[in-house]
C-alpha positions as CSV (number, residue, x, y, z in Angstrom):
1,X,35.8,-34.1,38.8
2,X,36.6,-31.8,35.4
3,X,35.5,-32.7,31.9
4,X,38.2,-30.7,30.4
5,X,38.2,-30.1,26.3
6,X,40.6,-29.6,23.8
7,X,40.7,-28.8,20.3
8,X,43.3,-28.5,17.9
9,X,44.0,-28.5,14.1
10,X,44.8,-32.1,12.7
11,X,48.5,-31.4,12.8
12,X,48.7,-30.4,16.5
13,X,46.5,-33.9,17.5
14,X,49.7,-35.4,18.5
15,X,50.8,-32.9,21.2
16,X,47.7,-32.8,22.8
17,X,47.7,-36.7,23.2
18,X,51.2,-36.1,24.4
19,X,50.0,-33.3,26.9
20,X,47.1,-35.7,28.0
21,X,50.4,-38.7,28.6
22,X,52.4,-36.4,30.1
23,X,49.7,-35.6,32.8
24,X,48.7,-39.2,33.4
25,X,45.0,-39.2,31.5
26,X,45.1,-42.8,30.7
27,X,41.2,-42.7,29.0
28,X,39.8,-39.8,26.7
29,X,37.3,-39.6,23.4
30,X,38.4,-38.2,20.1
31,X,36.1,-37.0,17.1
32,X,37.6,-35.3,14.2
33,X,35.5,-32.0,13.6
34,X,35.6,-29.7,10.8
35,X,36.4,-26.3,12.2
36,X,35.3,-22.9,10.4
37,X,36.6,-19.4,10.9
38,X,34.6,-16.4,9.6
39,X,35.8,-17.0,6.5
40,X,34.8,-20.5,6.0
41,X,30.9,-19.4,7.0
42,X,31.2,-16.0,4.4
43,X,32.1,-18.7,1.3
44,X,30.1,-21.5,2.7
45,X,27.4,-20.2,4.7
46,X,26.3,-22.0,7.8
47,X,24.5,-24.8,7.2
48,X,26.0,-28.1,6.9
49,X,27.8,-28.9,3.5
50,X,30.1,-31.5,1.9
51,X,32.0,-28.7,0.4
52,X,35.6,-28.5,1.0
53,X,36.4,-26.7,4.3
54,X,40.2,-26.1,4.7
55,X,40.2,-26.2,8.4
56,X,40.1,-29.8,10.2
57,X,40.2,-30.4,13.7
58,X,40.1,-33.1,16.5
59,X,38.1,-32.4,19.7
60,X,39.4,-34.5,22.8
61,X,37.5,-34.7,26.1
62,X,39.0,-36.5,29.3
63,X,37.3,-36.9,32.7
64,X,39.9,-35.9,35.2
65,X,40.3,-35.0,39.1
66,X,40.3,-31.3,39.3
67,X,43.9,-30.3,40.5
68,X,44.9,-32.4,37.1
69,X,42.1,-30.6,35.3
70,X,43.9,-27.3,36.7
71,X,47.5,-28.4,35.5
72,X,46.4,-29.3,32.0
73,X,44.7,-26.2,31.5
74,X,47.8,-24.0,33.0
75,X,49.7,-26.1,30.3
76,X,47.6,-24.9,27.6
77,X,47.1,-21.1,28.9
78,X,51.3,-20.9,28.5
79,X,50.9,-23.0,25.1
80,X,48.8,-20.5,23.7
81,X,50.6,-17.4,24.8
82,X,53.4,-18.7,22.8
83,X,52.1,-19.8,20.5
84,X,51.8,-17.7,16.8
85,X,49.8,-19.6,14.6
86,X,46.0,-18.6,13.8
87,X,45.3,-21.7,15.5
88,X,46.6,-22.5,18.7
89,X,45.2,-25.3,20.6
90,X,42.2,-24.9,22.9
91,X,40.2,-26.2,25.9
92,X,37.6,-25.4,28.5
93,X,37.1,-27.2,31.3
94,X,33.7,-27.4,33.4
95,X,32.3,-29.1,36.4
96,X,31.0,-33.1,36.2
97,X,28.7,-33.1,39.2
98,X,28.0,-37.2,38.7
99,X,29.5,-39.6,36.5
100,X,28.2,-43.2,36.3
């Protein structure tokens, strides 16, 4: 088993629910997260604030077989070197030795 990762910018949460459909994933969590860039932590510094930060995000994670682990991540590798935007979506993916 793979607990795989993704995170995107607000606007690309769609296609990665689509990329989870696409490949089966019937159950994953979502959180939206505010994302920084180096940037963000120059004006705002790094500890927590309720300033504005321009960049939102959504971090997914699915618990998955590993061969669909594998195809999801290919998926995302291709994704990325296509894609041009400062923010393309990403993932990791590690090991689950034991899930209850």
């Amino acid at each position: 088993m793979k607990l795989i990762g993704m995170m995107s910018l607000e606007e690309d949460k769609e296609k990665v629910h689509e990329l989870f459909e696409r490949h089966g994933v019937q159950i994953f969590s979502e959180t939206e997260i505010k994302g920084h860039t180096l940037s963000t932590l120059e004006k705002h510094g790094w500890w927590p604030t309720d300033r504005s930060v321009p960049v939102y995000s959504s971090l997914c994670f699915a618990v998955l077989p590993g061969l669909r682990a594998d195809e999801i991540m290919t998926e995302i590798e291709k994704r990325a070197e296509q894609d041009t935007s400062p923010h393309p979506i990403r993932a990791f993916q590690v090991d689950v030795e034991r899930m209850i």
